[in-house]
ZANUFI-215056 format. One record per residue (C-alpha): x, y, z; residue number from 1; residue in one letter. Coordinates in steps of 0.25 Angstrom, whole numbers. Layout:
- x	y	z	n	res
- X	Y	Z	NUM	A
...
***
This chain:
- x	y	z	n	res
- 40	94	-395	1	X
- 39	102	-383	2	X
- 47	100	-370	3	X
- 42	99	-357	4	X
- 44	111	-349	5	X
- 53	109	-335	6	X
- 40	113	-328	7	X
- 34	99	-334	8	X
- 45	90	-333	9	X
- 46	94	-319	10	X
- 31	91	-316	11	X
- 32	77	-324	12	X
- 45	76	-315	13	X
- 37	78	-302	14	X
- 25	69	-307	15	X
- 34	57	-310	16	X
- 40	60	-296	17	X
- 28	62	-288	18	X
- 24	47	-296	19	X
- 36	40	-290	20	X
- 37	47	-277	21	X
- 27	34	-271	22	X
- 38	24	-277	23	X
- 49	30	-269	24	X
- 42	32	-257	25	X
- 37	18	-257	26	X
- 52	13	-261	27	X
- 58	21	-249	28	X
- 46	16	-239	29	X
- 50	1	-243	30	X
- 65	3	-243	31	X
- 63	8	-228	32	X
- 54	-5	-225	33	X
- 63	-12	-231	34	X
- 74	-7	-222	35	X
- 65	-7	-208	36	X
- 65	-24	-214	37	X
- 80	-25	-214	38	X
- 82	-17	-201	39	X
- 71	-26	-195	40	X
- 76	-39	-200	41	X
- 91	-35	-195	42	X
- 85	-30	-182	43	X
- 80	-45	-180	44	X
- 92	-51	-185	45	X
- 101	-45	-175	46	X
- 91	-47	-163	47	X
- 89	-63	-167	48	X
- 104	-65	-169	49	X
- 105	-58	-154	50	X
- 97	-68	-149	51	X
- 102	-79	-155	52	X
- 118	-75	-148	53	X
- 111	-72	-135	54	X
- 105	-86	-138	55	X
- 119	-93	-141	56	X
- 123	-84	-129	57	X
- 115	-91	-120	58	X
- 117	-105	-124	59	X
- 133	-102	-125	60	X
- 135	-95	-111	61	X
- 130	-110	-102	62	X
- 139	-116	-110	63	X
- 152	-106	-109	64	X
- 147	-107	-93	65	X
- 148	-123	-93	66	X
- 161	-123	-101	67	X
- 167	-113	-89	68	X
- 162	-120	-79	69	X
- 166	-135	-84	70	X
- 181	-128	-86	71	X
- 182	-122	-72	72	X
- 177	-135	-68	73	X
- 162	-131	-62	74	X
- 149	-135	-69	75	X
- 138	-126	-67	76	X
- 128	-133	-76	77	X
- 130	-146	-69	78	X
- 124	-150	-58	79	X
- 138	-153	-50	80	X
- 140	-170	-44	81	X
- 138	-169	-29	82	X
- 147	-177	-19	83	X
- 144	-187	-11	84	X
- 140	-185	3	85	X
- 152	-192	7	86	X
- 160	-182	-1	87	X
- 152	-170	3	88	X
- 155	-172	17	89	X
- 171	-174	13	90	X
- 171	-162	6	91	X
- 163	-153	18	92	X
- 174	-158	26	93	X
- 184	-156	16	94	X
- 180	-142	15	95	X
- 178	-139	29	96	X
- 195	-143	31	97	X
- 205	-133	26	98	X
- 213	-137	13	99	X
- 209	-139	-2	100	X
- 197	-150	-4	101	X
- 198	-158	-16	102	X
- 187	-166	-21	103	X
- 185	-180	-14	104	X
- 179	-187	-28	105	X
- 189	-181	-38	106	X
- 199	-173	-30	107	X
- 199	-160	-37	108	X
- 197	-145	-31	109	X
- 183	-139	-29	110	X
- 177	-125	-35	111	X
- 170	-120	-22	112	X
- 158	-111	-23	113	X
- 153	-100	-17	114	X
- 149	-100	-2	115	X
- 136	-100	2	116	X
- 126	-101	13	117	X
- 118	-114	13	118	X
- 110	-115	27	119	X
- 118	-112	40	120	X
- 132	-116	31	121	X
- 138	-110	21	122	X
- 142	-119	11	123	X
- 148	-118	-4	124	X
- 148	-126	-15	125	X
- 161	-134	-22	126	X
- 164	-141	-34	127	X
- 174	-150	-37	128	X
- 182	-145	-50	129	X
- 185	-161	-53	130	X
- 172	-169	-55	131	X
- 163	-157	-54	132	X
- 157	-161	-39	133	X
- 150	-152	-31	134	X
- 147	-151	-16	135	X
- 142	-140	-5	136	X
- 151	-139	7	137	X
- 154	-131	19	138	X
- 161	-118	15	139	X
- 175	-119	22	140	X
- 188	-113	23	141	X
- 192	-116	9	142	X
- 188	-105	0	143	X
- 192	-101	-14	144	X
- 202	-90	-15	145	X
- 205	-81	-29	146	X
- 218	-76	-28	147	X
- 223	-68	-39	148	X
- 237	-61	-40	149	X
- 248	-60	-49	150	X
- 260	-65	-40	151	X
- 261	-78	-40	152	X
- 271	-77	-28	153	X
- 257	-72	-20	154	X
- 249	-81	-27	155	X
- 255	-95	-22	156	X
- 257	-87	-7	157	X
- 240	-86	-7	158	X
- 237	-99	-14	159	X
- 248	-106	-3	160	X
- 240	-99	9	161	X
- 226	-100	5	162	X
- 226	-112	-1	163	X
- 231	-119	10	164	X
- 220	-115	19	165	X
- 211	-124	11	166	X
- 206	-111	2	167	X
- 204	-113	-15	168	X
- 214	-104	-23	169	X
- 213	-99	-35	170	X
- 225	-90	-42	171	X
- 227	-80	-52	172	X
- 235	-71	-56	173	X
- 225	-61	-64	174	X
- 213	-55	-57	175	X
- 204	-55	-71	176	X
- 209	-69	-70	177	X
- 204	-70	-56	178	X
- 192	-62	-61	179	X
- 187	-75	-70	180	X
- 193	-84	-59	181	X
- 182	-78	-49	182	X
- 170	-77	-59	183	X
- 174	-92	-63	184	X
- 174	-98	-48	185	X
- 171	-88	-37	186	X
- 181	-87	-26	187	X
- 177	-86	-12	188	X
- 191	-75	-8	189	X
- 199	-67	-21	190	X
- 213	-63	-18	191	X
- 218	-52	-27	192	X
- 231	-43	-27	193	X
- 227	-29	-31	194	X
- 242	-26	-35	195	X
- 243	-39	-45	196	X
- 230	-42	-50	197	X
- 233	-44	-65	198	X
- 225	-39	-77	199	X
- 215	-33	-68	200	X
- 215	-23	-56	201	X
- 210	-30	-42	202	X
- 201	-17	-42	203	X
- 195	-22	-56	204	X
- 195	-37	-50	205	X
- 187	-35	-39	206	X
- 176	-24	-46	207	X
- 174	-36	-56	208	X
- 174	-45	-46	209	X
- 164	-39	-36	210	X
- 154	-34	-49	211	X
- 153	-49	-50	212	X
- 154	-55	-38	213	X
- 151	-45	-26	214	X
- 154	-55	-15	215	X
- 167	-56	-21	216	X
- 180	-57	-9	217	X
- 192	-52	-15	218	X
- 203	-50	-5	219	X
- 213	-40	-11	220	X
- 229	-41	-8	221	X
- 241	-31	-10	222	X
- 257	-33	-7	223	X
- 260	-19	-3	224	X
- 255	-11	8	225	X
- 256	3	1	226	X
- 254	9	-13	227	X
- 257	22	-20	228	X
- 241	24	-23	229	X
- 230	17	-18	230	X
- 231	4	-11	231	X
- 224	-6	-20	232	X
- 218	-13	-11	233	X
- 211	-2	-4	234	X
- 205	-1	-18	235	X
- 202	-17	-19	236	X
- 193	-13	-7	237	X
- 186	-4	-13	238	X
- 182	-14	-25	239	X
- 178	-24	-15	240	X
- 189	-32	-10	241	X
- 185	-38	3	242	X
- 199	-39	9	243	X
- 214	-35	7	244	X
- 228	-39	13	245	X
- 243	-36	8	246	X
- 251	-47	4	247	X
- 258	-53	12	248	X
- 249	-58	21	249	X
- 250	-72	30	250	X
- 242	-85	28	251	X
- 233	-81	41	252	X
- 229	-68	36	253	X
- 226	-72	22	254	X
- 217	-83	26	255	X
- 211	-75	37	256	X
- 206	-64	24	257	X
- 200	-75	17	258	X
- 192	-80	29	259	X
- 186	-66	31	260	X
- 184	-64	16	261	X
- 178	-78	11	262	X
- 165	-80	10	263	X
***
């Protein structure tokens, strides 16, 4: 029995090639489809599970707000008790004295709001931290001051002085602190030492502070009268700060500033 010469081998080696050549191509063109599938299917998978966390992100940030408020003792998605006309007229003439206001139905402090122009009077809005009342009333001489430094020393000298003259303090000895104090409830004047702000620069503070609120008053203060390099709060000016002064400074003086800086 004759062999097959390599010439005919290789001729049978080509036909049975050439016959399944269409099988290959055929499997190759289905695995691909097969792949575009599961990269589809993966694509549609990702975008429904992103929709769904912007979903649960939606229906988790009112109720993050309303927890923050509730604790900080405002409630923004409830519509706020109003007083009595009785009271109301108590408290515009509460408000319109020098010294602290309490609350004439529960006794506690008020949040007081921005000022704002409503008419020929410009008037704000407070909210009693107790028993959640609201009213709208005069703006006066009492305003809510931010005063942050690291000396306790200093901090209990400018409490003693403004709080005196009827005006709502609020202390802190970090200006991120401060930072989240301000953004929390808005203060009408900041107070911030540029030499012991904390764990954030005064600089820092106040571009923060006037990215996000631009109408921002923040009076900047320092102890000494000169410095190796810069003085700070030449530089404090250039962020913003609306006024400066060196520490120490009189009663008169300080409450003169914050009658030219409030709003």
């Amino acid at each position: 029995m004759e062999r097959p010469s390599a010439q005919r081998r290789l001729g049978e080696r080509r036909r049975l090639w050439e016959r399944r050549l269409p099988l290959s191509r055929r499997s190759d063109e289905d695995r691909r489809s097969r792949d575009r599938r599961i990269a589809a299917r993966q694509v549609l998978a990702e975008r429904r599970a992103a929709q769904d966390r912007r979903r649960a992100y939606r229906r988790a940030v009112p109720d993050r707000r309303t927890v923050s408020a509730r604790r900080h003792g405002r409630r923004r998605h409830e519509t706020a008790t109003p007083y009595t006309l009785e009271e109301i007229a108590e408290l515009r003439a509460r408000f319109a004295a020098p010294g602290p206001v309490r609350c004439p139905s529960c006794g506690s402090r008020f949040t007081l709001g921005p000022a704002r122009r409503r008419g020929a009077e410009i008037a704000r809005r407070v909210v009693c931290l107790g028993c959640g009342r609201a009213a709208i009333v005069p703006n006066s001489r009492s305003a809510r001051i931010l005063v942050i430094t690291r000396h306790d020393a200093l901090r209990d000298a400018l409490q003693t002085m403004l709080a005196g003259a009827g005006h709502e303090v609020v202390e802190t000895a970090d200006a991120w602190v401060g930072l989240l104090a301000y953004r929390t409830v808005p203060a009408d004047v900041v107070i911030i030492d540029v030499l012991a702000p904390g764990r954030m620069e005064a600089a820092e503070f106040l571009r923060q502070l006037r990215r996000t609120y631009p109408d921002a008053r923040v009076v900047t203060m320092a102890g000494r009268p000169s410095y190796q390099g810069v003085d700070p709060l030449a530089v404090t000016q250039a962020f913003g700060a609306v006024r400066t002064f060196r520490m120490p400074v009189s009663r008169d003086d300080l409450l003169r500033i914050i009658e030219e800086v409030r709003p």
